[in-house]
Every structure is written in C-alpha cells, then in structure tokens.
C-alpha positions, -999 to 999 in steps of 0.1 A, spaced: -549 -357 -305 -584 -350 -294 -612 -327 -302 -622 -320 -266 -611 -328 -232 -630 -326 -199 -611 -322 -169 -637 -333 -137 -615 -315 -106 -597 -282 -118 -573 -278 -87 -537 -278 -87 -533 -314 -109 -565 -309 -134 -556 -276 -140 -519 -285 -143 -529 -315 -171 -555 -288 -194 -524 -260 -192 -505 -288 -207 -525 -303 -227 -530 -265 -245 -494 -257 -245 -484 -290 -264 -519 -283 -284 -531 -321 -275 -567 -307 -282 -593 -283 -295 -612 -276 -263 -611 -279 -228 -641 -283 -208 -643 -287 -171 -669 -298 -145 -673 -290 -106 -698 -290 -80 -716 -256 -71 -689 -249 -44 -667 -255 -69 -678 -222 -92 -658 -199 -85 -627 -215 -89 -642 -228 -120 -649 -192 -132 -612 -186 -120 -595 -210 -144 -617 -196 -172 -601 -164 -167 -572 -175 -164 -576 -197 -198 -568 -229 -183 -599 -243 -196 -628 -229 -224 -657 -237 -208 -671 -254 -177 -705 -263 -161 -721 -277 -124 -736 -302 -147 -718 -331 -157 -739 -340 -188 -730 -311 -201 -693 -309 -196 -691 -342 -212 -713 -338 -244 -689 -344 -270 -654 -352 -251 -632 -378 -262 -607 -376 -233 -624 -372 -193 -599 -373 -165 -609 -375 -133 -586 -352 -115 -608 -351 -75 -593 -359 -43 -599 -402 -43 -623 -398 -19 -651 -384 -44 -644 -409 -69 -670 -433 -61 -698 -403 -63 -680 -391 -102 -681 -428 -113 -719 -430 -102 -726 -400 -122 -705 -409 -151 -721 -442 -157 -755 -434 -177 -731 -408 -195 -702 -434 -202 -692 -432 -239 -674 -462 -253 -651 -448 -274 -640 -418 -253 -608 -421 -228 -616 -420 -196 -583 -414 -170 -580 -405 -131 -551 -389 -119 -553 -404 -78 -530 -411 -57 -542 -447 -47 -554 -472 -74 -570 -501 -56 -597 -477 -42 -600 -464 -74 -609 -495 -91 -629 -508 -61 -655 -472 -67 -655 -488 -105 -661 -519 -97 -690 -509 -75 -707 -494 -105 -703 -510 -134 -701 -549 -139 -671 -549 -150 -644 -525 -152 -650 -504 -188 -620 -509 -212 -613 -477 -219 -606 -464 -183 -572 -464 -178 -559 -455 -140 -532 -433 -139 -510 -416 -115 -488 -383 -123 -459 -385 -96 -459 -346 -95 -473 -321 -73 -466 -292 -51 -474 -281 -16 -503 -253 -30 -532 -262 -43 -563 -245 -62 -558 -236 -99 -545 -204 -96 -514 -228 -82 -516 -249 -114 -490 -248 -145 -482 -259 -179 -446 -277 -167 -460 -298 -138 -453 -334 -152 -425 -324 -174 -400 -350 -167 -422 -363 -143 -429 -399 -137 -463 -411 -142 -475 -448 -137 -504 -463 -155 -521 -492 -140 -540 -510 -164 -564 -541 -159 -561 -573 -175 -596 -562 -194 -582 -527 -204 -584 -521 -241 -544 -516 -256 -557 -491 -282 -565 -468 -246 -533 -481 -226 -517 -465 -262 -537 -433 -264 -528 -428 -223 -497 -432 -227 -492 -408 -259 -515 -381 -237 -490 -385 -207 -458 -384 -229 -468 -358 -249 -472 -331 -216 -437 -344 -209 -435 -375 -184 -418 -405 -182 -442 -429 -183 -445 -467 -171 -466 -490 -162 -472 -512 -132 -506 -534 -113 -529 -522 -91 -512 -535 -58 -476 -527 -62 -480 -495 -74 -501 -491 -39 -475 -504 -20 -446 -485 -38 -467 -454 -30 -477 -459 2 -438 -465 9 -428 -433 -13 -452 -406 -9 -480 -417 19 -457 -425 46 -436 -391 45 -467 -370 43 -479 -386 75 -448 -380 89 -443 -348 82 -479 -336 95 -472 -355 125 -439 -339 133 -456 -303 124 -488 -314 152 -461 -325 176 -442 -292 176 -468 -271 167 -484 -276 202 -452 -274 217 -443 -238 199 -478 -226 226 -449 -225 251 -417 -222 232 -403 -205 202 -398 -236 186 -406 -224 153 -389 -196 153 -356 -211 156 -361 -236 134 -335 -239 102 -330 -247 64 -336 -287 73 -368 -281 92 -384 -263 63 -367 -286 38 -386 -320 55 -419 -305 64 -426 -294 31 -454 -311 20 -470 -307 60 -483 -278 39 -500 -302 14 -539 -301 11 -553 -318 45 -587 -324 28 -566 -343 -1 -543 -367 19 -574 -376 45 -587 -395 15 -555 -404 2 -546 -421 37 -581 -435 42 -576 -453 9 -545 -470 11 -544 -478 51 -542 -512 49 -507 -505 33 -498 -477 50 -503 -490 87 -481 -519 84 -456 -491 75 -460 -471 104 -456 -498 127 -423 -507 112 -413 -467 113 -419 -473 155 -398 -504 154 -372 -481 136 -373 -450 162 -376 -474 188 -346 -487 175 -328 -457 174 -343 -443 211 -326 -473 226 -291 -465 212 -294 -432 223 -306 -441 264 -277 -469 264 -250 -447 246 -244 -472 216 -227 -444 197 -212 -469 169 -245 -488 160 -262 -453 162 -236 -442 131 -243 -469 117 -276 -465 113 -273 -431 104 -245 -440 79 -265 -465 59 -295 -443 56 -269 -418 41 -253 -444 19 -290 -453 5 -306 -421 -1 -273 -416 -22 -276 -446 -40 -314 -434 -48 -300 -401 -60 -270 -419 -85 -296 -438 -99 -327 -418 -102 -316 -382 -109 
C-alpha cells in the first residue's frame, strides 16, 4: 500500500499503528522520528522491530515516505506542523492520530494558508491505560472505531487512501466534522478521564489518614481505570477541547447536586429513579453498540 511510512510519536498509539501496519504488510519500511529525549525509546522500538529505522532529525525520517502520521500528544502538534511545512510533500498522506480535532486543524491552519489536501485528521478510538512502545501492539484498533474528519478542501483520493490504511489494521471506520466529533469526544472519553483523576486525587489524599485504598473492590478498580492514563497526554488533551468539556462539567455538578439533595431529604423513589434510568441507558448503549 505504501513504500515507506513515518510514524512522528512512537508511544503506545504510533507504535500500535507501525506493528500493524507490518503485520497486515501495508508497507515496505517504517521510519520514525523523535526528539533527543525521545532516543531511547526510539532505540527501543527498533529492537523491538516495531519500526526499521528512525532519526532526531525530521528531514531525514521523512525522505522518501508516502504515508506520515502524527501520532504526539496534541499539545506538540503545532511545533510538528511548523517543522513539517518546508518538508510537506504533495503527494504523500499525511494523518494525526489526536484526540481533539479542532485544535488540530487550528495548529494547521496557523501554518499553512490553507489547510493542505492531503492531511486527513484522524482519530483511533483505542487505547490503553500504559503508555511507551514497549506497551504498544499489532491488535490495538482491531475492531476499533476510528473517525476521520475531513475538510471541505480535503482531497477524496486521501480521504480514500485513509480510509483503506485504517480498515486494513482492522477498524471500523467513519467519518464525521470537526466540531461534532469534539463534542461527541469530549462527552465520551474527556469527561470520564477527568472524572476519574478527580475521584483518584480526592481519595488519594484521603487514603494519608485512612486505608481507603486498601479496601477498595472490583468496581473501584473497574471505574478508575484510565486514572492510570498518561497525565502528560490528557493535560493537552483537556487544554484542547475545554471549551467543550467545561460546559460538561458544570452539567455533571448540576447532576450530583441533584442527586446530593435526594439523598439529605430522603427522596428514596426519585433517587431509584435516577439510578434506574442510568442503568436502563448504559444498557441500551451496550444492545446497540457491542
């Protein structure tokens, strides 16, 4: 499918796309790029085969590459897209894999004129709570969803060659704009990160004086999960997409506001209630989705 891919970011989703990308043979080589902190985890994926080849220069990771994704936390896009421009090849495919789009395109749009053609914004709906290559692996998006969020300006022959990269590695894949797929996100994935570091820093200060934690059962571990997600990762995912993601944590207090007033006036049936339709709806999700 292509003769050499460049994967800028080789943590737990770059490394994830070039070990599937070789196990579904989607290329010839796979090149990667990182900063000079970056090296020895660089060095690591080489040993590990997950990529060829890789260099602290970005000029050189890209000579020849025909497919670059941009797999960095979304906070360093804007610095990648800077360095990318006097390299930008116009018949190459150029991808991210962040969790926010808007910023993504604003960091574009801040470079070049107009947003190039063949850059296609994508997001792989997979992940895990570990990050670094050595947490990487060839099934990450298998069955996965992944959303593309082409512009009115992107070229269909790239929407078409995304799309065939992203299916071929084994997700489902669909397509959505800019702003809704923020605002799905932020509603999905953004909001229940925040609260589970939240509930963690609440009771982890409280476990100084009681054995909180050690008490604590299968549903604890079960809905802080992803508290154990990469910190430096979901800063810039939050900082991103806050202007959709505070609206939602307002509404949350209204919610637990809600709820801590049934419970000081003893209103035990609009308390099940509540309870009862959250139940009712996360099964409906689960009919319909899984």
């Amino acid at each position: 499918m292509f003769n050499k891919i460049c994967i800028i970011g080789v943590g737990l989703i770059g490394g994830s796309i070039a070990q599937a990308a070789r196990q579904q043979k989607l290329c010839n080589t796979i090149s990667a790029y990182g900063r000079e902190q970056d090296a020895d985890n660089l060095k690591r994926a080489q040993e590990l085969g997950v990529i060829d080849c890789y260099s602290l220069e970005l000029s050189e990771a890209v000579v020849d590459a025909d497919c670059i994704i941009i797999a960095t936390p979304v906070g360093a896009m804007p610095i990648i897209f800077a360095q990318l421009a006097p390299l930008w090849s116009a018949n190459t495919l150029y991808m991210d894999a962040g969790s926010t789009k808007g910023s993504v395109i604003k960091a574009l749009s801040a470079v070049f004129p107009q947003v190039p053609s063949n850059f296609v914004p994508a997001h792989p709906i997979a992940g895990a709570e570990n990050s670094g290559v050595d947490a990487s692996r060839d099934d990450l998006y298998l069955n996965k969803r992944l959303i593309l969020t082409p512009l009115p300006e992107t070229n269909e022959h790239f929407i078409q060659l995304a799309q065939q990269f992203w299916q071929a590695i084994g997700s489902d894949v669909t397509q959505m704009d800019v702003e809704q797929h923020d605002a799905v996100l932020a509603a999905t994935s953004h909001l229940p990160h925040i609260l589970a570091f939240s509930l963690v820093n609440l009771l982890g200060k409280k476990d100084e004086t009681a054995d909180i934690f050690k008490y604590a059962a299968g549903g604890f571990k079960d809905f802080t999960r992803i508290a154990s997600s990469d910190p430096t990762m979901w800063l810039d995912i939050c900082m991103a997409n806050k202007d959709q993601i505070v609206p939602l944590i307002e509404q949350m207090c209204v919610e637990l506001n809600a709820v801590k007033e049934k419970l000081e006036s003893n209103q035990t049936q609009p308390l099940y209630d509540t309870f009862s339709y959250a139940n009712q709806a996360r099964q409906r999700f689960l009919d319909q989705y899984e």
